[in-house]
C-alpha positions, 0 to 999 in steps of 0.5 A: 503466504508471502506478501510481495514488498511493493504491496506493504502498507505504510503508516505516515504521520505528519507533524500536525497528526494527519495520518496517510495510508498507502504503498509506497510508490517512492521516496527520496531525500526531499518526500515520500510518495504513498499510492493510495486508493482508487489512484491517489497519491499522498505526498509528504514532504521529509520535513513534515513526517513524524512517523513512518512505519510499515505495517508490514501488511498488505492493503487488500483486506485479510479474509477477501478470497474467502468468497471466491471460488478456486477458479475465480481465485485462480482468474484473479492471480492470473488478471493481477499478474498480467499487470506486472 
């Protein structure tokens, strides 16, 4: 399956080596802003960025629809769509 580009997760390494994780939310010429979990927001400034890469997955975890049923899957889609 597809993964929607607005879900990727990003890796942003700073230049004192702390590691942020997130989607990212925006970015500009000054900072990039990633969403993290449970509403956090990283901000980090240009200047201070070593390394930013897409991982190119999506933060929910691989293998967690395993558990639910067709229907509950099927819910789901439908609960998540409605946020859009």
């Amino acid at each position: 399956m597809a993964i929607n580009p607005g879900y990727v997760t990003y890796i942003c390494e700073t230049a004192d080596g702390q590691i942020e994780t997130g989607i990212m939310q925006s970015q500009s010429a000054d900072s990039v802003v990633l969403l993290q979990a449970q509403g956090r927001k990283a901000i980090v400034p240009r200047n201070k960025i070593r390394r930013l890469e897409s991982t190119g997955l999506s933060l929910m975890p691989e293998g967690l629809e395993a558990g639910l049923s067709p229907t509950d899957l099927r819910d789901l889609i439908a609960f998540i769509q409605q946020k859009q």
